[in-house]
C-alpha positions as CSV (number, residue, x, y, z in Angstrom):
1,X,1.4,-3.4,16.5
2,X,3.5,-3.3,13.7
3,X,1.4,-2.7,9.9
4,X,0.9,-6.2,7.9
5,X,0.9,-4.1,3.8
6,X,2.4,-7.2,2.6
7,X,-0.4,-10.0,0.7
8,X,0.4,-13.6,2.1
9,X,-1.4,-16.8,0.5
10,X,-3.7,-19.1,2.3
11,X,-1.9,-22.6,3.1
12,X,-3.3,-25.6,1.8
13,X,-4.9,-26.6,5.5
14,X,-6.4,-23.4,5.7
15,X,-8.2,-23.8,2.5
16,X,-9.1,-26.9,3.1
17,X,-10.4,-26.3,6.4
18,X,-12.1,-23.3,5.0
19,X,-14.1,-25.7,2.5
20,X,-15.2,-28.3,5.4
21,X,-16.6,-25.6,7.6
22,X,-18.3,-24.2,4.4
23,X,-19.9,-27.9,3.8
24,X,-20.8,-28.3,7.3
25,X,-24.4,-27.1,7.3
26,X,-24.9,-29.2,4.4
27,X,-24.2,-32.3,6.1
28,X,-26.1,-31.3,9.3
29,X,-29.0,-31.1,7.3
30,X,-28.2,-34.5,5.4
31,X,-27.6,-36.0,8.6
32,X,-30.7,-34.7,9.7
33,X,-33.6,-35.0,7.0
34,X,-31.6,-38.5,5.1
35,X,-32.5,-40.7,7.7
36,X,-35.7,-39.4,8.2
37,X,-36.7,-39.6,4.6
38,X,-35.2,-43.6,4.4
39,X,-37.4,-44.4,7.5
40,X,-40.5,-43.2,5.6
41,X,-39.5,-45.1,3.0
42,X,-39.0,-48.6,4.6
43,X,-42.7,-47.2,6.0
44,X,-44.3,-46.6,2.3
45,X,-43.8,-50.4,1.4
46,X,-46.7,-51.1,3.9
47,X,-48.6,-47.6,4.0
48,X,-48.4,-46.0,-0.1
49,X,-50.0,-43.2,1.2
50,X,-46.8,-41.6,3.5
51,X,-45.3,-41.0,-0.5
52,X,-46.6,-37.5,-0.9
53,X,-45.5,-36.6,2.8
54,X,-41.7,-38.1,1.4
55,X,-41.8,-36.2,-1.4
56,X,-42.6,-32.9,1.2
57,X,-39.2,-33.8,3.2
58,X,-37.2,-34.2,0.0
59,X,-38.6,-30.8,-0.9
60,X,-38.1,-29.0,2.3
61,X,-34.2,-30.3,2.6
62,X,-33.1,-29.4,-1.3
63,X,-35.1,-25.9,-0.8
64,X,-32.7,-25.4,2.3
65,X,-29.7,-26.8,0.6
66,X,-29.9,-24.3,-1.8
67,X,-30.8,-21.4,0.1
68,X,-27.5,-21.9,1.7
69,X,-26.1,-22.6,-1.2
70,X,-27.0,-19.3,-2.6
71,X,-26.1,-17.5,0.6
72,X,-22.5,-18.7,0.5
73,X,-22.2,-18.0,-3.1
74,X,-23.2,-14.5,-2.9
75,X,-21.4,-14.0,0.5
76,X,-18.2,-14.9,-1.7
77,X,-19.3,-12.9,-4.5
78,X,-20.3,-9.6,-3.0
79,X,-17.6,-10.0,0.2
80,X,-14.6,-12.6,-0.6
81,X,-16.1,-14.5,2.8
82,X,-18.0,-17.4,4.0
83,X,-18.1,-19.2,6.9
84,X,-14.4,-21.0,6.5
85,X,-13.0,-17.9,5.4
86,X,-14.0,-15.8,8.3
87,X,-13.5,-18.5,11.1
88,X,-10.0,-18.6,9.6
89,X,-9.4,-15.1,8.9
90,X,-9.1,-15.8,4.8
91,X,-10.4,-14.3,1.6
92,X,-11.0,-14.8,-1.9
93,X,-10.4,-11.2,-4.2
94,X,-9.5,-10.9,-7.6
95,X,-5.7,-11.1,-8.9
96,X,-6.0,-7.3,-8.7
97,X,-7.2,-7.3,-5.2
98,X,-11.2,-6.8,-6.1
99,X,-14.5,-8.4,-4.7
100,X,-15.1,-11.7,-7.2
101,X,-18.4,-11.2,-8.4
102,X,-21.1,-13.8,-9.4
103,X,-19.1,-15.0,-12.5
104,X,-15.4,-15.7,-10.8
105,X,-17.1,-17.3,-7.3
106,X,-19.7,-19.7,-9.9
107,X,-17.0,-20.9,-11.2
108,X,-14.5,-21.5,-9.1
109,X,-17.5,-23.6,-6.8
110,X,-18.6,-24.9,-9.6
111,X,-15.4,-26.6,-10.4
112,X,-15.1,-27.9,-6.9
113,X,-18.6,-29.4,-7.5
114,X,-18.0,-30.6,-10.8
115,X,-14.8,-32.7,-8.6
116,X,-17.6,-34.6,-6.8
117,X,-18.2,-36.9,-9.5
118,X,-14.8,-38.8,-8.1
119,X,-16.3,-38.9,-4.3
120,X,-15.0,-36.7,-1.6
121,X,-11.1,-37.6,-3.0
122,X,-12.1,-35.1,-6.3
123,X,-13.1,-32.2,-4.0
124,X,-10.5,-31.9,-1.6
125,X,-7.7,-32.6,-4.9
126,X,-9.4,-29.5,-6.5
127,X,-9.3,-27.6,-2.8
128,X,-5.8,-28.5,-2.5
129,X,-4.5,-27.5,-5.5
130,X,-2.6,-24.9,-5.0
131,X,0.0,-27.1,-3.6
132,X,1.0,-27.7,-7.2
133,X,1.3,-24.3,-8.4
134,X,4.5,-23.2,-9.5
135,X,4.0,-19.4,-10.8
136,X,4.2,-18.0,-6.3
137,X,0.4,-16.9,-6.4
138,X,-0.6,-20.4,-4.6
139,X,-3.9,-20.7,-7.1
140,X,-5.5,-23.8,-6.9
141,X,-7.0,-25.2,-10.6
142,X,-10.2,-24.0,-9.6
143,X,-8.5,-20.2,-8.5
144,X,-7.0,-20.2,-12.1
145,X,-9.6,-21.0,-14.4
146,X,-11.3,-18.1,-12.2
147,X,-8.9,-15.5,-12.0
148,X,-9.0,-15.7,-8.2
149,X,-6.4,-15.8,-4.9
150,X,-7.7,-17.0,-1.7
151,X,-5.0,-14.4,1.2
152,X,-4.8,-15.3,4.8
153,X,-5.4,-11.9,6.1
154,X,-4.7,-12.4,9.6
155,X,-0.8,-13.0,8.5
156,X,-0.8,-10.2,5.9
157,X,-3.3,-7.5,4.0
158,X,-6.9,-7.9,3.3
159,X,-6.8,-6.1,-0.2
160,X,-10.9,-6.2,-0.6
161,X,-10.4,-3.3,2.6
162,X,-6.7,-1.7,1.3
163,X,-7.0,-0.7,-2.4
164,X,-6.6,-3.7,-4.3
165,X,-3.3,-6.4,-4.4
166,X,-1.3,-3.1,-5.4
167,X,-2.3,-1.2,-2.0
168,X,-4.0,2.2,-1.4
169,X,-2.0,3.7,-4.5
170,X,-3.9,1.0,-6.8
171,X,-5.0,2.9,-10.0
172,X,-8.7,3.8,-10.6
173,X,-10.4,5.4,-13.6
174,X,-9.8,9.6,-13.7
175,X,-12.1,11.6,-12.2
176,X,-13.6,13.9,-15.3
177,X,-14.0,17.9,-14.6
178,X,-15.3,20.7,-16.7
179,X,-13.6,21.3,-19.9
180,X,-11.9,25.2,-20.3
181,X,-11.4,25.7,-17.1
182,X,-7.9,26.8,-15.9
183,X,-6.4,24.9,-12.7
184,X,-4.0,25.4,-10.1
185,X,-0.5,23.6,-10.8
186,X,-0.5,23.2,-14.8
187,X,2.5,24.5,-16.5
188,X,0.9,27.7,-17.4
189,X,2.1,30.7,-16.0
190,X,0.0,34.1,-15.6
191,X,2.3,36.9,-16.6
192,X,3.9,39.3,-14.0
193,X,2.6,36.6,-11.9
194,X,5.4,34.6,-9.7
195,X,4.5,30.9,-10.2
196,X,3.7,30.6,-6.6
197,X,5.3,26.5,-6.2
198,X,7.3,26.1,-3.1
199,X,11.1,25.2,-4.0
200,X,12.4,24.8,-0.8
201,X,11.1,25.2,2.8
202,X,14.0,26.4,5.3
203,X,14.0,24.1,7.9
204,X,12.3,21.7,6.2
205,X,12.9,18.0,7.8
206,X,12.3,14.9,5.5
207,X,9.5,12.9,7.1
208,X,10.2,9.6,7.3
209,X,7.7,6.5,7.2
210,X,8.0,3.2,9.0
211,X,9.5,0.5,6.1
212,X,6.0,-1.2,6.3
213,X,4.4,2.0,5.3
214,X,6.7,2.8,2.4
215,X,6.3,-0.6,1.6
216,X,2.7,-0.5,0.8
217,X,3.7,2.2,-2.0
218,X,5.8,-0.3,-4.4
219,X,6.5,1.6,-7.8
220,X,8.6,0.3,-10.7
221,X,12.5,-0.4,-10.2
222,X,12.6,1.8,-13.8
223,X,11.0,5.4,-12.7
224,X,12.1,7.3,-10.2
225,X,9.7,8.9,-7.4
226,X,9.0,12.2,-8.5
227,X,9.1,15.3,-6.3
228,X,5.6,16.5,-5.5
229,X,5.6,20.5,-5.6
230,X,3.0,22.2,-3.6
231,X,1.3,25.7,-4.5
232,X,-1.4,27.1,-2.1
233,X,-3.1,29.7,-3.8
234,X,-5.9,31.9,-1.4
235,X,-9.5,31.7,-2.2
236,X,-11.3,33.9,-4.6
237,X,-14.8,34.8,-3.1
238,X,-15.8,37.1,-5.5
239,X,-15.9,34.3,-8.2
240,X,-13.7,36.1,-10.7
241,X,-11.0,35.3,-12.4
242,X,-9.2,32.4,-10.7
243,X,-5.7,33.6,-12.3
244,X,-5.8,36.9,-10.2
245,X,-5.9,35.5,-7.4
246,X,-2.7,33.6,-8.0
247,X,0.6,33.7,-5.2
248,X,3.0,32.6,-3.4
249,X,2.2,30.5,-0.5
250,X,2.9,32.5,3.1
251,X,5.0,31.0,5.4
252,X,3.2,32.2,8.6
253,X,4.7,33.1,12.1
254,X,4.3,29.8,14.0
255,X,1.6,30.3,16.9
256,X,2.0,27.4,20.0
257,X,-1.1,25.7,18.3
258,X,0.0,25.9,14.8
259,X,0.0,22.2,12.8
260,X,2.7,21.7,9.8
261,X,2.1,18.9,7.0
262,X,5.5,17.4,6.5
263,X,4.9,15.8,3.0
264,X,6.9,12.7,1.6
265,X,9.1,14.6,-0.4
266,X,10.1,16.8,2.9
267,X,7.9,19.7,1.5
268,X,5.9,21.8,4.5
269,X,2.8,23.1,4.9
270,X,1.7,25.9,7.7
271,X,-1.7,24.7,8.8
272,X,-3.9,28.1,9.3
273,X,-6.8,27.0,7.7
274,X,-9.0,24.7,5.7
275,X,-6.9,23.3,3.0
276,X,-8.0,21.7,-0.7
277,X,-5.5,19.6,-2.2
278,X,-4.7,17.5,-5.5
279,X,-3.3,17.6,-8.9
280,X,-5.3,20.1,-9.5
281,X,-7.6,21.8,-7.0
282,X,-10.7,23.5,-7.4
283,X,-13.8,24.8,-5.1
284,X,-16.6,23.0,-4.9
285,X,-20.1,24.7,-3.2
286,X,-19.4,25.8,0.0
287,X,-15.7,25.9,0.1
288,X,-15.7,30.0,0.5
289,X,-12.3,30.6,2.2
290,X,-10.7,27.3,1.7
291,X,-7.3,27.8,0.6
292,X,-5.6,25.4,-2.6
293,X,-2.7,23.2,-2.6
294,X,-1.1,21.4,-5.6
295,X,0.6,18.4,-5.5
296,X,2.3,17.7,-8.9
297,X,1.9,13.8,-9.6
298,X,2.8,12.7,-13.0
299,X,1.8,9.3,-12.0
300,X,-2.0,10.3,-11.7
301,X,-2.4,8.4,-8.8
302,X,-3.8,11.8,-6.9
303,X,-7.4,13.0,-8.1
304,X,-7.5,16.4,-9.2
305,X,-9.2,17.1,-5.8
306,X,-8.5,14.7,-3.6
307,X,-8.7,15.8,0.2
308,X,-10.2,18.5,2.3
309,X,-8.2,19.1,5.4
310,X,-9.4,21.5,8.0
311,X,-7.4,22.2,11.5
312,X,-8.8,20.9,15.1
313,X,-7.5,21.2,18.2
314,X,-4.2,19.5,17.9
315,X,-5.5,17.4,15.0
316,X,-6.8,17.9,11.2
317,X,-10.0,17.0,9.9
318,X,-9.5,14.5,6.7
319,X,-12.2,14.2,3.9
320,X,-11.8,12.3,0.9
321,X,-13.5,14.7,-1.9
322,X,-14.5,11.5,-3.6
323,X,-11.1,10.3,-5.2
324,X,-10.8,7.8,-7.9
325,X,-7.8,6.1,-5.5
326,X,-8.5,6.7,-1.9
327,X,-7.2,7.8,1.0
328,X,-5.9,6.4,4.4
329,X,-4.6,7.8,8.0
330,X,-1.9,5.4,9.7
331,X,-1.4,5.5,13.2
332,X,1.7,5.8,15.1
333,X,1.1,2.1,15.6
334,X,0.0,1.0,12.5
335,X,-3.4,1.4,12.6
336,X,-5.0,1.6,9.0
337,X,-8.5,3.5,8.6
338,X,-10.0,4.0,5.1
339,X,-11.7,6.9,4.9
340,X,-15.5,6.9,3.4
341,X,-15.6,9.6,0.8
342,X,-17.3,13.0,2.6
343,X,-16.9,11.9,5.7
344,X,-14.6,13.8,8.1
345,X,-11.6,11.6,9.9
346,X,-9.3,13.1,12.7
347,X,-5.6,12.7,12.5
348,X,-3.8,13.1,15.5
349,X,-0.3,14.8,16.0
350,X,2.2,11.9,14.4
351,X,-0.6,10.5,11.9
352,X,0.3,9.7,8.1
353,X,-2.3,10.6,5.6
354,X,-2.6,8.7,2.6
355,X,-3.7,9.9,-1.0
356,X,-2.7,7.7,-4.2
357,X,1.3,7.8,-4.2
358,X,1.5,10.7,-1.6
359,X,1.3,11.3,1.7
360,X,2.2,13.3,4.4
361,X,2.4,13.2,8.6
362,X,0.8,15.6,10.7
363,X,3.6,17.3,13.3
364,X,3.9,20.3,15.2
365,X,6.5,22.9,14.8
């Protein structure tokens, strides 16, 4: 199953579609509680007294109205979904590819509401909409006074689960560290110290991702990808002075079970241990022994430490160390999982690991 990274618009039946099955309980109950509230009242011209057991129906049937009403409207708001959207495999984010909120999915309904006043031909116009827009996001009026899409994510990407409309590399605020404190990979050099960045890896074969995959990285026509350099610098467990510890990373003897991590810019890594890496890596509690790897990203898209990797048995363990941006592993057929921040995920021999711009596939020598 080949990767869907590109967005793709709802049509104009499947929004409209969407908004009948959302109205649907609503007219079950009208069809349900109307005619029993008319019957009572043919009944109240003869018996007065059936009035305050009228006024108890109307009660009962606005009270459930609205519940619903809310429920949709927060199901929207806190998911992109309700009931037409997941029957029809649509969702409502954000032009940046985010959850609406209350504000964006009141108004938006709202405005379909405020249609009513022309009978059933005002609604569906405003649903319908989009047919008239001109600027390729498909907004209906209501989706632009909101700021909001509606994506068909059974044709294409559900951003709301894949880092925004931009992808897994969507920006997020920087992640803030201690002031002072000196990190592996800035432009600093200790003296008599070599530099320790890996210039070229003999051997080294350019990993290649599937065009869906590189597609889901879009940058701008105007900068040019840079090359990600990658220091590993071994662990201090004697908590001194970071800078001593400083060195070339050790191409190891390869060993039957040995792993490699072929990054995008055809850069290598010898798995022998538990990894840290970012733009700039540091230990956290409990990381004792855990070696450092830099990736240079003037982009920013990689938090200063962004993943934990730790070798299995012909796998590595991934953990997102609570990056601003994320991280993904793609299967060798396509298969996206997003990885929960802490949680450990395994990537298999021929996996590609996301993390902001970068990645890299897991192989064996």
């Amino acid at each position: 199953m080949a990767v869907k990274m590109d967005l793709v618009d709802a049509r104009t039946a499947q929004r409209l579609l969407s908004w009948l099955v959302d109205f649907l309980p609503v007219l079950v109950l009208s069809a349900i509680f109307l005619p029993m509230i008319g019957s009572r009242m043919v009944n109240s011209l003869d018996a007065p007294q059936i009035m305050g057991e009228i006024a108890g129906t109307y009660i009962l049937y606005g009270v459930l109205a609205l519940a619903y009403t809310v429920f949709l409207w927060w199901w929207e708001a806190a998911a992109g979904k309700s009931l037409g959207n997941v029957l029809l495999g649509l969702r409502t984010a954000t032009v940046s590819g985010e959850r609406p909120g209350w504000g964006k999915t009141i108004i938006r309904r709202l405005l379909i509401a405020v249609a009513g006043i022309v009978p059933i031909l005002g609604p569906v116009l405003m649903v319908i909409s989009n047919q008239f827009d001109a600027n390729g996001k498909k907004q209906g009026w209501h989706d632009k006074a909101a700021g909001t899409l509606v994506l068909d994510i059974k044709a294409g990407r559900d951003p709301l689960t894949t880092g925004g409309t931009g992808g897994p590399g969507s920006f997020a605020p920087e992640q803030q560290y201690a002031p002072g404190r000196r990190f592996v990979g800035e432009p600093e050099e200790v003296p008599g110290k070599p530099s320790g960045v890996i210039d070229s890896v003999p051997g080294a074969v350019r990993a290649t991702a599937p065009e869906a995959l590189k597609a889901s990285r879009p940058r701008p026509a105007s900068q040019p990808k840079p090359e990600a350099k990658i220091v590993e610098v071994a662990s201090s467990k004697s908590g001194g002075d970071p800078d001593a510890d400083l060195g070339h990373t050790q191409i190891r003897s390869q060993s039957p079970d040995a792993l490699h991590l072929l990054f995008d810019d055809s850069r290598c890594l010898d798995l022998a241990g538990s990894i840290l890496i970012g733009r700039n890596p540091s230990y956290a509690e409990g990381d004792a022994g855990v070696h450092l790897a830099a990736v240079v990203d003037p982009e920013r898209t990689v938090s200063k430490t962004h993943l934990l990797i730790e070798p299995g048995v012909g796998s590595v363990w991934v953990t997102d160390r609570d990056s601003g941006n994320g991280s993904s592993i793609v299967d060798e057929d396509g298969n996206v999982r997003e990885l929960v921040p802490g949680k450990p995920e395994q990537a298999m021999i021929g996996h590609t690991v996301y993390f902001g711009d970068r990645y890299f596939q897991v192989e064996r020598p």
